[in-house]
C-alpha positions as CSV (number, residue, x, y, z in Angstrom):
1,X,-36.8,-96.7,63.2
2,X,-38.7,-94.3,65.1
3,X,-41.7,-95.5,66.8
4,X,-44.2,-96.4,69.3
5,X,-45.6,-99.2,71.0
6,X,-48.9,-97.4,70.7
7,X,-48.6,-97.5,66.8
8,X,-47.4,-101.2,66.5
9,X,-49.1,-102.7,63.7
10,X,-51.1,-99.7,62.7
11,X,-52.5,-99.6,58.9
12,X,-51.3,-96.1,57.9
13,X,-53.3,-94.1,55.7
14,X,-50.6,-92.7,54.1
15,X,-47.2,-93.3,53.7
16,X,-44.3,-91.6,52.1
17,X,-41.2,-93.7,50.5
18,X,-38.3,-93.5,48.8
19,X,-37.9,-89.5,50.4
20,X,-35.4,-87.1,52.2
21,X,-37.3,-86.7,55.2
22,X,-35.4,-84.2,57.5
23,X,-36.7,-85.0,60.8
24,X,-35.5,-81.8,62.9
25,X,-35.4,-84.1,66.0
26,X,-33.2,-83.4,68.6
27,X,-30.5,-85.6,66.5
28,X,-31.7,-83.8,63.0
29,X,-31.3,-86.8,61.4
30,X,-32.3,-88.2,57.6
31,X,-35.1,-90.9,57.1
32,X,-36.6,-92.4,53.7
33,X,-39.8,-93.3,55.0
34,X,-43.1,-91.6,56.8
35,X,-46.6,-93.7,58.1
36,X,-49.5,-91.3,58.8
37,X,-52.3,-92.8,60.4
38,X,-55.2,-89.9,60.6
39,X,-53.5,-86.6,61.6
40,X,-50.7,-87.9,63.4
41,X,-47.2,-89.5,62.7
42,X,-46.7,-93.6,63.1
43,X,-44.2,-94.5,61.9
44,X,-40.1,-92.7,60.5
45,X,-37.6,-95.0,59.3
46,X,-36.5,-96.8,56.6
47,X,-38.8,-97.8,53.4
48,X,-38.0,-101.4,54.6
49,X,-39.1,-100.4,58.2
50,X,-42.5,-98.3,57.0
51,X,-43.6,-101.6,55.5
52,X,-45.2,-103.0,58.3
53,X,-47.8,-100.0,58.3
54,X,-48.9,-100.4,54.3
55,X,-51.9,-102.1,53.5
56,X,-52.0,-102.4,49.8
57,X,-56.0,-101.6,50.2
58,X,-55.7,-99.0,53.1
59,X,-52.7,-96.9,52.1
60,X,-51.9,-94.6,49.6
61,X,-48.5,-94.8,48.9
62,X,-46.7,-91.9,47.5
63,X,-42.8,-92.5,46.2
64,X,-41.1,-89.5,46.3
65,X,-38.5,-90.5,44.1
66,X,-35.8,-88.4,46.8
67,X,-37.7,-85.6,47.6
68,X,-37.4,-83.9,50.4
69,X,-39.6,-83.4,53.2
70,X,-39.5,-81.0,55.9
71,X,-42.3,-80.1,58.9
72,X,-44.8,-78.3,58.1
73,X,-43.6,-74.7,57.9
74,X,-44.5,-72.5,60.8
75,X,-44.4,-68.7,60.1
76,X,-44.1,-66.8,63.6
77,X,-45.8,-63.5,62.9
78,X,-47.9,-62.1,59.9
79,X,-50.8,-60.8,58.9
80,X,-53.1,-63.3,56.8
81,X,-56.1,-62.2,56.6
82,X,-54.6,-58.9,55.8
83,X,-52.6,-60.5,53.4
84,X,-56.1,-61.7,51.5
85,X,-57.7,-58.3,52.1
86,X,-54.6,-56.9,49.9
87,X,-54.9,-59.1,47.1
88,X,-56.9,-59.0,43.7
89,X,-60.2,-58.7,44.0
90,X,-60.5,-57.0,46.4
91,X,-57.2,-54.3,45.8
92,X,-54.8,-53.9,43.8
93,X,-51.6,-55.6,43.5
94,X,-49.0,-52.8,43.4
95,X,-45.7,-55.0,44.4
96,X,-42.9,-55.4,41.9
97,X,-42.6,-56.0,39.0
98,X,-45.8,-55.1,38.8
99,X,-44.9,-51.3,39.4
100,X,-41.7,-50.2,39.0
101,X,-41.9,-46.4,38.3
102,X,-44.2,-44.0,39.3
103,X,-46.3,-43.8,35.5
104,X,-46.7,-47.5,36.5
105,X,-48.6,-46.8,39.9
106,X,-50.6,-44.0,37.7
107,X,-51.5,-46.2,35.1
108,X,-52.8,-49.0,37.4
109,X,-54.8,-46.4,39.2
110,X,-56.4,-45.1,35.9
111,X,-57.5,-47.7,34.9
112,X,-59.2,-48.7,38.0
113,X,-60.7,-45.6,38.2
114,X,-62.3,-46.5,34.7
115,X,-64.2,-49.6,35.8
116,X,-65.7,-48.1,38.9
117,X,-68.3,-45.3,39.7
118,X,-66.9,-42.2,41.3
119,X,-66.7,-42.0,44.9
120,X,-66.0,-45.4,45.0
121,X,-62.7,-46.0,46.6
122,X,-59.5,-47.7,45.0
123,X,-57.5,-49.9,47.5
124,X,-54.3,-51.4,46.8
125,X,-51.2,-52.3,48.7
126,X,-47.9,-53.4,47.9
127,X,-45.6,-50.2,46.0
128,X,-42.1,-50.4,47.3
129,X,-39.8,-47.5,46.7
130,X,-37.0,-49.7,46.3
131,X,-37.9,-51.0,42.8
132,X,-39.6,-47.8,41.8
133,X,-37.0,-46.3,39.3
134,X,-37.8,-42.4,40.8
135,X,-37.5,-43.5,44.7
136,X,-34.7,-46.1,44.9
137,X,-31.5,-44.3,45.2
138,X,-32.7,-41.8,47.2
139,X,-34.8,-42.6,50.0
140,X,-36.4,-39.2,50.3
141,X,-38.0,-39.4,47.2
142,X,-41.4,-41.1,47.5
143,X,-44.7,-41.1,45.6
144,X,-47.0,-38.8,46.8
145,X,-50.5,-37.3,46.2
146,X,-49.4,-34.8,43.3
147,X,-48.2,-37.9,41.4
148,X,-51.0,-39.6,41.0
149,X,-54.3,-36.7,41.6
150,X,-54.8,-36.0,38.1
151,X,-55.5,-40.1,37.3
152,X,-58.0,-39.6,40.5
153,X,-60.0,-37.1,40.3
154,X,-63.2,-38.3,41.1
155,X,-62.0,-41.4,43.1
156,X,-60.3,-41.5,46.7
157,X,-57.7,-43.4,46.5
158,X,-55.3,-45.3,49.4
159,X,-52.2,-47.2,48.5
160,X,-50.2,-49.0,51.5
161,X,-46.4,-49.5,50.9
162,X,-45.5,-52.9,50.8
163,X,-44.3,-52.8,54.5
164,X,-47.9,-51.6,55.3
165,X,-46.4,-48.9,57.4
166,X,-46.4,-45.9,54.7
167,X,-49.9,-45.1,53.2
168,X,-50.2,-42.7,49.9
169,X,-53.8,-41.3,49.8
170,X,-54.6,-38.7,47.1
171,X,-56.7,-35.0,47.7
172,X,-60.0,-36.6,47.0
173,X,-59.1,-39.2,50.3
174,X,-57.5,-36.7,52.3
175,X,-60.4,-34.3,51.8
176,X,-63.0,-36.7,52.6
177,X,-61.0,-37.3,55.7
178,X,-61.0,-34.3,56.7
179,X,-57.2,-34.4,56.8
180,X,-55.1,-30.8,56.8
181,X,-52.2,-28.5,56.9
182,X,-54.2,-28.1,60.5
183,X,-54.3,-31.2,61.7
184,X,-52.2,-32.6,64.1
185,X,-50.2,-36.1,63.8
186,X,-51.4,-38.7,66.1
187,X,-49.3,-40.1,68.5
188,X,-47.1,-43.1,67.1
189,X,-47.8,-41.7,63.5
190,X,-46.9,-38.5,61.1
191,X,-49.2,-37.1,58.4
192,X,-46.4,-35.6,56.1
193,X,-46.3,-31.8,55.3
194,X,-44.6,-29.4,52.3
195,X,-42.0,-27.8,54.0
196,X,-43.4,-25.0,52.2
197,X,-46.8,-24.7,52.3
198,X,-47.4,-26.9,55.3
199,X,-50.2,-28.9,53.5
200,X,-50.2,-32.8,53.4
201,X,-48.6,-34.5,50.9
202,X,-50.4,-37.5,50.6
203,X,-47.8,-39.6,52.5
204,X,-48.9,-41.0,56.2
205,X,-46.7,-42.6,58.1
206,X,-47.4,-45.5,60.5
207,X,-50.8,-47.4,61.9
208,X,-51.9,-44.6,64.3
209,X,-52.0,-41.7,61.4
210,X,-53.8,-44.5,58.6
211,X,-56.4,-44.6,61.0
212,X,-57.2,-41.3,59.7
213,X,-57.5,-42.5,56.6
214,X,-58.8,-45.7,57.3
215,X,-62.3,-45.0,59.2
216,X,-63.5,-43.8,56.1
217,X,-63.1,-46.9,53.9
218,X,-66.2,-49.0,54.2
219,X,-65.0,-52.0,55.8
220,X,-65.4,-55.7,53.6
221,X,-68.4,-57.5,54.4
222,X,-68.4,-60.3,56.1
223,X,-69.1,-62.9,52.8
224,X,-65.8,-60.7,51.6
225,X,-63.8,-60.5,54.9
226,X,-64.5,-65.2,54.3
227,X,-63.0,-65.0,50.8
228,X,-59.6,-62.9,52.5
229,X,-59.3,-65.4,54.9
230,X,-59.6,-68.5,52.1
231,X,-57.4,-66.9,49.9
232,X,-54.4,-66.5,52.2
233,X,-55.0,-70.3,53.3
234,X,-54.2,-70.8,49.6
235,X,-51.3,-68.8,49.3
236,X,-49.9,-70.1,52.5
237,X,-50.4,-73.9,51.6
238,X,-49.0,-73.5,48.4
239,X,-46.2,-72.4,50.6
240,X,-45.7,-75.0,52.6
241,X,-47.0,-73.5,55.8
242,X,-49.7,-75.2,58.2
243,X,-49.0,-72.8,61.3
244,X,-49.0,-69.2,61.2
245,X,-49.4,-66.5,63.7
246,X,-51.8,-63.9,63.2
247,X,-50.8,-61.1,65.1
248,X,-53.2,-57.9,65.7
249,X,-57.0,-59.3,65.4
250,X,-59.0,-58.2,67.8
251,X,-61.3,-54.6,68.7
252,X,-58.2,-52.6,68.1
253,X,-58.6,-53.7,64.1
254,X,-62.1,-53.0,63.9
255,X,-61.9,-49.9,61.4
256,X,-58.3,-50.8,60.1
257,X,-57.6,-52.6,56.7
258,X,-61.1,-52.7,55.5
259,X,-62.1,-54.7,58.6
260,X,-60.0,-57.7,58.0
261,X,-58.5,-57.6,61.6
262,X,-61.5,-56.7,63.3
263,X,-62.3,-59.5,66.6
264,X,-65.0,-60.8,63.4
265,X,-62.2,-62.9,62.4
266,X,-61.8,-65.2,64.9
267,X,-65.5,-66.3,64.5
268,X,-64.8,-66.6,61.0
269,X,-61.8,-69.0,62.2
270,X,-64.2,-70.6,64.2
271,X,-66.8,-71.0,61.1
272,X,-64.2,-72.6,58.5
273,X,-63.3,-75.0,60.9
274,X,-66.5,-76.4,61.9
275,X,-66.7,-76.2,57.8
276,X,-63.6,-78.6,57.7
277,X,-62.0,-75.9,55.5
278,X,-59.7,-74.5,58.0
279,X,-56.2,-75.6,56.6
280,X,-53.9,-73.8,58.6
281,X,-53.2,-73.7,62.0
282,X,-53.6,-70.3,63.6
283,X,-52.1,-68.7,66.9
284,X,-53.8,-65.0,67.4
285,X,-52.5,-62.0,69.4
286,X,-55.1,-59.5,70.2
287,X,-54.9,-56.1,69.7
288,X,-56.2,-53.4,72.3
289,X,-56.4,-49.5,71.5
290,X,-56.7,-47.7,68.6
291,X,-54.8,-49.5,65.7
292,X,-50.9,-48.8,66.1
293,X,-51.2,-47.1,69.4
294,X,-52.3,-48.7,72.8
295,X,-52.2,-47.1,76.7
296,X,-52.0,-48.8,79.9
297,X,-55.3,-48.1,80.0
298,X,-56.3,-49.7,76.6
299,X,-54.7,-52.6,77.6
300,X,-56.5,-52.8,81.1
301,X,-59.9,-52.4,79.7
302,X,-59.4,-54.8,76.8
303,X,-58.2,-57.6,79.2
304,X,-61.1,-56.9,81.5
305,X,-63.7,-56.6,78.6
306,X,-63.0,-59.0,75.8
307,X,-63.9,-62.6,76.3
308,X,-61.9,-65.1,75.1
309,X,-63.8,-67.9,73.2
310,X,-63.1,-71.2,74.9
311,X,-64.6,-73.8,72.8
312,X,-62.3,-73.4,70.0
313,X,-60.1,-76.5,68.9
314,X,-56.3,-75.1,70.6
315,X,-55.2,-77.3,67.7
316,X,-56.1,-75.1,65.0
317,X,-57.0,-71.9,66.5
318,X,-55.1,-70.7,70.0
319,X,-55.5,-67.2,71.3
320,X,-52.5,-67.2,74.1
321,X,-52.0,-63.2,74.2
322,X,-51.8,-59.9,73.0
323,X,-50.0,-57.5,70.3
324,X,-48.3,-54.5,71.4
325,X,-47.1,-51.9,69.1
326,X,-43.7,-50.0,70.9
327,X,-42.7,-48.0,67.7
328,X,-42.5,-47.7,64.0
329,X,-40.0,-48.9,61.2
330,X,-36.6,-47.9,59.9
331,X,-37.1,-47.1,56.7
332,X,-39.2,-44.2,57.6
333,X,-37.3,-43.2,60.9
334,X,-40.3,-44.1,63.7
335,X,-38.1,-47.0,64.8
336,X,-37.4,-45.7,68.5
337,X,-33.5,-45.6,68.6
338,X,-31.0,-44.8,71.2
339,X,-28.6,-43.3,68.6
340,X,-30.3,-40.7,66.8
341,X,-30.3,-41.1,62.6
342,X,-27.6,-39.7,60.4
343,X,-30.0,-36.7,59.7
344,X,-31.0,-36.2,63.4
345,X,-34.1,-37.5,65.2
346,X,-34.3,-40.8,67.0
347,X,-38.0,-41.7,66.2
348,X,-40.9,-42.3,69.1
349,X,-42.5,-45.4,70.9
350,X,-46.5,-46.1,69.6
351,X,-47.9,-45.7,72.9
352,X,-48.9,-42.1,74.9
353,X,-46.2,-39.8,76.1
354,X,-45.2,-36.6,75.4
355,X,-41.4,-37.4,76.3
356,X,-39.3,-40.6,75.9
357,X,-39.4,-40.8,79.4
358,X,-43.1,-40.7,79.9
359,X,-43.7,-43.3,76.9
360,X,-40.8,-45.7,77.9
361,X,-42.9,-45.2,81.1
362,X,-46.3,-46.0,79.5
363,X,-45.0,-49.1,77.5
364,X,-43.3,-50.7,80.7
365,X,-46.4,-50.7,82.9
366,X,-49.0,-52.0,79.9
367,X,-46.3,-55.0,79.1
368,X,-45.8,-55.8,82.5
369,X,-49.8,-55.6,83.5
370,X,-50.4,-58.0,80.5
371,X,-47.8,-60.5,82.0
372,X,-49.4,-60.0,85.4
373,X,-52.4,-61.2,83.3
374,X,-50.8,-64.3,82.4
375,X,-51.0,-63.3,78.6
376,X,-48.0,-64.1,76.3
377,X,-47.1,-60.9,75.0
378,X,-45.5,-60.4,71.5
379,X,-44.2,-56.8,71.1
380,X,-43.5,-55.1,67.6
381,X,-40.2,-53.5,68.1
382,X,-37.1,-52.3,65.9
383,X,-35.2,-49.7,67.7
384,X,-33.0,-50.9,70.5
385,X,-34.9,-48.2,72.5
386,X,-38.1,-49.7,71.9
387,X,-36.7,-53.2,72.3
388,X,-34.9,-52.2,75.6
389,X,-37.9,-50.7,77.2
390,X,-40.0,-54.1,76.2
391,X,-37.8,-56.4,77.4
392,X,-37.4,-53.8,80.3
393,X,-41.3,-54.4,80.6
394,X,-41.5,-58.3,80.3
395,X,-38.6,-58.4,83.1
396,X,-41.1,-55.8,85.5
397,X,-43.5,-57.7,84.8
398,X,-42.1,-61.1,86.0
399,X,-40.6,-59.7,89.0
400,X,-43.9,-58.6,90.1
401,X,-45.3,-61.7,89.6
402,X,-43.1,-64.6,88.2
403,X,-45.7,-66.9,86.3
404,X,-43.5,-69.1,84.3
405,X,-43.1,-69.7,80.8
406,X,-45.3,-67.4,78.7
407,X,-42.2,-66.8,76.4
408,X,-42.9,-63.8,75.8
409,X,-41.0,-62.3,72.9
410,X,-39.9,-59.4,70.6
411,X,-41.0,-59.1,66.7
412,X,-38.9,-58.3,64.7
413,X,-35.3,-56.8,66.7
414,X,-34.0,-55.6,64.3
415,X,-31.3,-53.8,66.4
416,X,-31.4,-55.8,69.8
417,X,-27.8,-55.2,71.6
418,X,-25.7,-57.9,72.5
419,X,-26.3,-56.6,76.2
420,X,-30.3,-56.7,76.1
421,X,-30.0,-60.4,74.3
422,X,-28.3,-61.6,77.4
423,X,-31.3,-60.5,79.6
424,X,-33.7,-62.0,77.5
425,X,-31.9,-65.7,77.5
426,X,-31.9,-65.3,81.4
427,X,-35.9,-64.8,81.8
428,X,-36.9,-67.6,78.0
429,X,-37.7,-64.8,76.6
430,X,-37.7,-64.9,72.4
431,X,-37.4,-62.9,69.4
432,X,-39.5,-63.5,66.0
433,X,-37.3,-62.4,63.3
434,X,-37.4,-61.6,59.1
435,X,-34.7,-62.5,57.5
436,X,-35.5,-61.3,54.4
437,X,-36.6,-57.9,55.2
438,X,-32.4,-57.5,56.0
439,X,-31.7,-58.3,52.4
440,X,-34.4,-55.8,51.3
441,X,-33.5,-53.1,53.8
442,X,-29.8,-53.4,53.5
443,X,-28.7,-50.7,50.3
444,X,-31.3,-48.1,51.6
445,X,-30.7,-48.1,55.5
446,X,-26.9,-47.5,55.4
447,X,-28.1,-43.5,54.7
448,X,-30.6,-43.7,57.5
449,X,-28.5,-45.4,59.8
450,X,-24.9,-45.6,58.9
451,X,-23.4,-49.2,57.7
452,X,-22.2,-50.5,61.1
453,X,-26.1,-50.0,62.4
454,X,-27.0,-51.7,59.1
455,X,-24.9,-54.4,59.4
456,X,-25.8,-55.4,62.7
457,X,-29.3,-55.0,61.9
458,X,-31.2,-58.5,62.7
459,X,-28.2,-60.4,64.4
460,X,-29.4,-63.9,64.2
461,X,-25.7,-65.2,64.9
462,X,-25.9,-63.4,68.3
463,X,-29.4,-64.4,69.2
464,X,-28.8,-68.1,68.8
465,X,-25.6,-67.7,70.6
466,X,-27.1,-65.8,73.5
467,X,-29.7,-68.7,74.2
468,X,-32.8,-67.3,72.7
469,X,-35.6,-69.2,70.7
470,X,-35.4,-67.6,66.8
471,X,-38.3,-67.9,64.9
472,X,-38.6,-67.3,61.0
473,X,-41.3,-65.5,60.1
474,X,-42.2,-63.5,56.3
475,X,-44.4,-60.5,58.2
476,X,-46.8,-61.2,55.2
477,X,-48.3,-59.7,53.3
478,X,-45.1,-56.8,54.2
479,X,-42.3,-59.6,52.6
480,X,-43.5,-62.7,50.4
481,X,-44.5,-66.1,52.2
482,X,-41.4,-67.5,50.2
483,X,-39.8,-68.9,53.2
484,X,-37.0,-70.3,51.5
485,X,-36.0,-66.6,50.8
486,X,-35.8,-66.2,54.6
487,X,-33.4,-68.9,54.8
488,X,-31.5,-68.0,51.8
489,X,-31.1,-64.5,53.4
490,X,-30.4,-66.3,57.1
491,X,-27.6,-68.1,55.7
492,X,-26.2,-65.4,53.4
493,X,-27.1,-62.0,54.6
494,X,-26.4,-60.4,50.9
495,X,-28.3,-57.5,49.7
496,X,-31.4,-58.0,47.3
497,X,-30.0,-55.5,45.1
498,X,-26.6,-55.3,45.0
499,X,-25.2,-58.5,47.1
500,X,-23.2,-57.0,49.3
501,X,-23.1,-59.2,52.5
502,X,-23.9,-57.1,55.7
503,X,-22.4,-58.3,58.7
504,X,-21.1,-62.2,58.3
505,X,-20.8,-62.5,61.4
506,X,-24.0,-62.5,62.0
507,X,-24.2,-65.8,59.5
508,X,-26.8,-69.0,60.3
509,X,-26.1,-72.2,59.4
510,X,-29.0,-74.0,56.8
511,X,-29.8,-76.3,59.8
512,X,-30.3,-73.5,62.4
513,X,-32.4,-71.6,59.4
514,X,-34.8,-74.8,59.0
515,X,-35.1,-75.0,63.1
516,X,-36.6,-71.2,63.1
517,X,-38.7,-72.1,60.9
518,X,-40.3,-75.1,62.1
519,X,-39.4,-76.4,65.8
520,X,-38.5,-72.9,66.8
521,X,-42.0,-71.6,65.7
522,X,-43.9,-74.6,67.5
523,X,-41.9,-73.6,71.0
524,X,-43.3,-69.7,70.2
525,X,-46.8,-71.9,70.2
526,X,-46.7,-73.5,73.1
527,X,-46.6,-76.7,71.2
528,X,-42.9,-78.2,70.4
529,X,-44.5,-81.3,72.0
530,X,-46.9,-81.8,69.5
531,X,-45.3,-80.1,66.0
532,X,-42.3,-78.6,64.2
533,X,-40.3,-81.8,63.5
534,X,-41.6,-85.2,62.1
535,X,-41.7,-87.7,65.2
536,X,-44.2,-90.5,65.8
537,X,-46.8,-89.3,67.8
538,X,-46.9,-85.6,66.3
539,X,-49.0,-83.9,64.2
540,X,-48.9,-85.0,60.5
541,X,-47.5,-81.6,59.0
542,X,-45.8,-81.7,56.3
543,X,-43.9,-80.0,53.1
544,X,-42.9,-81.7,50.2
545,X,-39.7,-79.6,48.0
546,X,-38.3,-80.4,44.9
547,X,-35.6,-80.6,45.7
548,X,-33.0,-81.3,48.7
549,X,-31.9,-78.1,50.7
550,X,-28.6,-79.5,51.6
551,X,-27.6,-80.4,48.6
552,X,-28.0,-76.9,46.6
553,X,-26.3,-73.9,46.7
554,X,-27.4,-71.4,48.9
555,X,-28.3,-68.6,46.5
556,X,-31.0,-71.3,45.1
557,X,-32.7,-71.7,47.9
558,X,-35.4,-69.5,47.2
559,X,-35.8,-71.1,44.0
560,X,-36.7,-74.4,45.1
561,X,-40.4,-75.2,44.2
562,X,-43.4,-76.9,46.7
563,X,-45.0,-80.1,45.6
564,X,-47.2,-80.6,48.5
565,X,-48.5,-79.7,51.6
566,X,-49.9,-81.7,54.4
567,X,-52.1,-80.8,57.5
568,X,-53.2,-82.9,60.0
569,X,-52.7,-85.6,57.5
570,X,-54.8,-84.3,55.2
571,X,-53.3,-83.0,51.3
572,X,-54.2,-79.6,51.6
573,X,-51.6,-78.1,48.4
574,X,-50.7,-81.1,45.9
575,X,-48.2,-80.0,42.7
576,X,-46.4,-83.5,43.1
577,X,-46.3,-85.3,40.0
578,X,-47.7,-89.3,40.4
C-alpha cells in the first residue's frame, strides 16, 4: 500500500473500493482502493489495506463495482469562459449535427431573428465546413454573407467557425462596422474580397480582423459574463476535468468574444471561489495587444502595467504567464509555413512586420523579453515557421538571461520538425498538443498541404521520443472537451471521416495518451508535485469511467461514459449509480 506516516490512522472521509484505480505513478501501477481525507489523498492500496482509514460513521464508502478511476483530467490549453460565452443562452449552437448544410445555418438564423427586436445582434459559434454538405469536399467553398442576408435583414449577425478562427458576419454587421471593399486587412488577419467586385464577402479570417467585427457587439454583463464561466465549470466536470488552462484573459480580450476574456474574469475567478463554487482548477495566460496580434511593445507595456493579483489561492487560480499569438491556422492558410501551400502562399506571423524577416524579428524580441520577465510563455503556433521562430525566441531569451524552469512551451505544433524538437528537449521546453483536431483536419488538409505535410501534422511519436513534456488538451470550445476522443485519436491517428490513418508512425501508446492528459498537464502547471496521478499526499482529483480503458478497444474510447468527478475531495459531477 501506498502511504504515509503522516496519514497513519486517519478517518477518511471518503473512500473508494472495489475500483480500477490507475495511479499514473512513476510505476503506473493498478490499485482497488482510495482514502480521501479533506482534499487530499491518504491512503492507495488494496480494499483490505483502505480499511484501516473507514469509520463506519465518518466515511462514505462508495463501491465501484470495477470501475475505473483515473486523476483528475487536466486539459492544457482552452478557452472556458469562451466556451460558456458560445453556448445557449447566450448564442447559438451551430456545431454538428446541429447544422449540416447551409439552409440549416439559415434556418437557425431565421428564427432567431423572429424572437428578437431588430438591431439586436445574433451570436452563435460553432458551424464547421466539414459537415456542411455544400463546403466539405471542397475547402474553398464556405458560407458567406450572401447565404444567409436575406434571413437577416434587419439583424446583424456574427457566426464563429467552430475553430473560432473564421468569422461569417452578414451586410447588416459589416455595415455597422464600417467594414469595406476599402478597407485594409489588419495585420495577422484577412477580411475576404470577391475577386470580382472587390467587396467583402462576409468571411473574416483570424483574431486580428474579428476585432473589426467584434468592438461593435455589446459585450456580456458582468451577471452574464458569471453564468459563462458556471456553465463551462459544468460542462468541464461532467467531463472529468478539475484543471484547465485558460489561455488569453487579460486587457488584450477586453472587446473580444462579448467580453468573456476581458482581465474582468479573473476577479470573477476570484469571486466564485470565495463563493466555494469554484470547481475547477484554473492556470491563466495573459494576453497583451490587441486580440490576435501583439508587438514588442504591447508586451513591454502590459508587463510593466498590469498587476498581477497576489492573494489568490495558486491552488485554484495561478496566473504564471502570458499568451502570444505567432500566426493563424491551416485550414485557412495563416499558419506561417516554411513550404509554401499547394496553391502558393506561405501564410504570416500575428505580430507587426511588413516582411517575414521583420515579424520573425518582432516575435523573437517580445518572447524573449517576456522570459527575461520571468513569465512562462505559451505561444500559439502551427507552421514550422512560426514554431521555429518561437522556440528561436524562448532559446534568445534564456541565453540572455537563463532563469530556469519556466517550461515554456508551444500550443498546438502542429508541424514542429524533428530538428526544432531536438532544441526544445535540450532547454525543458514543451508542447500542448490536440489530438483530435488531427482526426478532424486530416481529409481536408491533404489539398492545402499535400499528404506527407498532413501526415506528419501533430507528431506525438516524435515529441515523446525527443524528450519533451506532451500535454492533451481539447482547445475548447474549438474541439469538444471529450477527452477520451483525444486519446482515441492519440492512439489511432484515423480520420474523423473517412479512417484513413495519417502517419502511424507517429502512434502513442494508451498509457503515454493518459500521462498527457493528467501528469503531463500538472508539469505544464508547475505542480506534478501536488496533482496528475493519485498518490498519498496529492490533491484528491478524481474521474470516475464506466468502464476500464485498457480493457476496450481503442475505437471505443470516446464512447466511454463519466460517472463522477472529484475536486479537492469534494463530488463536484456525480452520474454513478449507488
Amino acid at each position: 500500500m501506498k502511504r504515509d506516516s503522516d496519514w497513519a490512522g486517519t478517518i477518511s472521509d471518503l473512500a473508494l473500493i472495489n475500483g480500477k484505480i490507475v495511479t499514473v505513478d512513476r510505476s503506473f501501477h493498478f490499485a482497488e482502493a482510495v482514502a480521501i481525507k479533506a482534499d487530499k489523498i491518504v491512503a492507495v492500496g488494496s480494499n483490505e489495506e483502505i480499511k484501516g482509514f473507514i469509520s463506519s460513521y465518518d466515511t462514505e464508502v462508495l463501491d465501484l463495482k470495477g470501475k475505473a478511476v483515473l486523476p483528475g483530467i487536466n486539459d492544457s490549453h482552452g478557452h472556458p469562459t469562451y466556451l460558456g460565452g458560445v453556448r445557449p443562452p447566450l448564442a447559438l449552437d451551430l456545431s454538428y449535427p446541429s447544422i449540416k448544410s447551409i439552409e440549416d445555418l439559415r434556418d437557425a438564423i431565421h428564427e432567431k431573428a423572429k424572437s428578437i427586436q431588430p438591431g439586436e445582434w445574433i451570436r452563435g459559434f460553432g458551424w464547421d465546413q466539414c459537415f456542411i454538405e455544400e463546403c466539405k469536399n471542397d475547402p474553398s467553398i464556405l458560407p458567406r454573407k450572401t447565404d444567409i442576408d436575406e434571413v437577416s435583414p434587419e439583424n446583424p449577425v456574427a457566426l464563429a467557425d467552430h475553430t473560432g478562427h473564421t468569422l461569417l458576419v452578414n451586410s447588416k454587421a459589416l455595415s455597422l462596422a464600417g467594414i469595406n471593399k476599402d478597407t485594409t486587412d489588419p495585420v495577422g488577419g484577412v477580411v475576404e474580397r470577391d475577386p470580382n467586385t472587390g467587396e467583402p464577402t462576409g468571411i473574416l479570417k483570424e483574431l486580428a480582423a474579428h476585432v473589426l467585427i467584434s468592438s461593435h457587439i455589446p459585450v456580456y454583463s458582468r451577471k452574464e459574463k458569471k453564468e459563462a464561466i458556471k456553465t463551462s465549470m459544468k460542462e468541464l466536470n461532467a467531463n472529468g476535468i478539475t484543471s484547465f488552462t485558460d489561455a488569453a484573459i487579460g486587457p488584450g480580450g477586453d472587446s473580444y468574444v462579448y467580453g468573456v476574456m476581458s482581465s474582468e474574469i479573473i476577479e470573477l475567478y476570484r469571486e466564485l471561489y470565495e463563493e466555494g463554487h469554484l470547481s475547477v482548477r484554473m492556470t491563466i495566460l495573459l494576453l497583451f495587444g490587441e486580440y490576435g496580434t501583439l508587438s514588442f511593445d504591447d508586451m513591454k507595456n502590459g508587463l510593466e502595467t498590469f498587476q498581477v493579483p497576489s492573494d489568490l489561492d495558486p491552488l485554484w487560480v495561478r496566473i504564471p504567464g502570458v499568451k502570444v499569438f505567432a500566426d493563424g491556422i491551416p485550414p485557412t492558410k495563416t499558419a506561417w509555413m516554411n513550404e509554401d501551400y499547394l496553391d502558393g502562399g506561405h501564410g504570416s506571423a500575428s505580430v507587426p512586420g511588413v516582411t517575414d524577416e521583420e515579424q520573425y524579428n518582432e516575435l523573437v524580441k517580445l518572447i524573449a523579453h517576456a522570459h527575461r520577465n520571468g513569465k512562462q510563455i505559451g505561444v500559439h503556433a502551427t507552421g514550422d515557421r512560426a514554431i521555429d521562430a518561437t522556440v528561436d525566441g524562448f532559446i534568445k531569451g534564456y541565453m540572455e538571461k537563463p532563469i530556469d524552469d519556466l517550461r515554456h512551451y508551444v500550443i498546438h505544433g502542429d508541424f514542429l520538425s524533428r530538428s526544432t524538437a531536438e532544441r526544445m528537449a535540450k532547454y525543458n521546453f514543451g508542447v500542448a498538443m490536440q489530438p483530435y483536431i488531427k482526426s478532424w483536419l486530416a481529409d481536408i488538409l491533404p489539398a492545402l498541404v499535400g499528404k506527407d505535410r498532413t501526415d506528419h501534422q501533430f507528431p506525438m511519436r516524435m515529441v515523446l521520443d525527443a524528450g519533451i513534456n506532451l500535454t492533451g488538451s481539447s482547445d475548447a470550445p474549438m474541439t469538444p472537451l471529450n477527452w477520451r476522443l483525444g486519446m482515441q485519436s492519440a492512439v489511432l491517428r484515423e480520420s474523423l471521416t473517412s479512417g484513413r490513418v495519417g502517419g502511424p508512425d507517429q502512434c502513442i501508446s494508451l498509457e503515454e495518451a493518459v500521462k498527457i492528459y493528467t501528469i503531463n498537464g500538472a508539469w505544464q502547471d508547475h505542480m506534478e508535485h501536488v496533482k496528475g496521478s493519485i498518490e498519498v499526499g496529492k490533491l484528491a482529483d478524481l474521474c470516475i469511467l464506466e468502464k476500464d480503458l485498457f480493457s476496450v478497444d481503442p475505437h471505443e474510447l470516446h464512447d466511454i461514459p463519466i460517472l463522477m468527478t472529484i475536486a479537492g475531495g469534494k463530488i463536484v459531477f456525480d452520474n454513478l449509480s449507488r
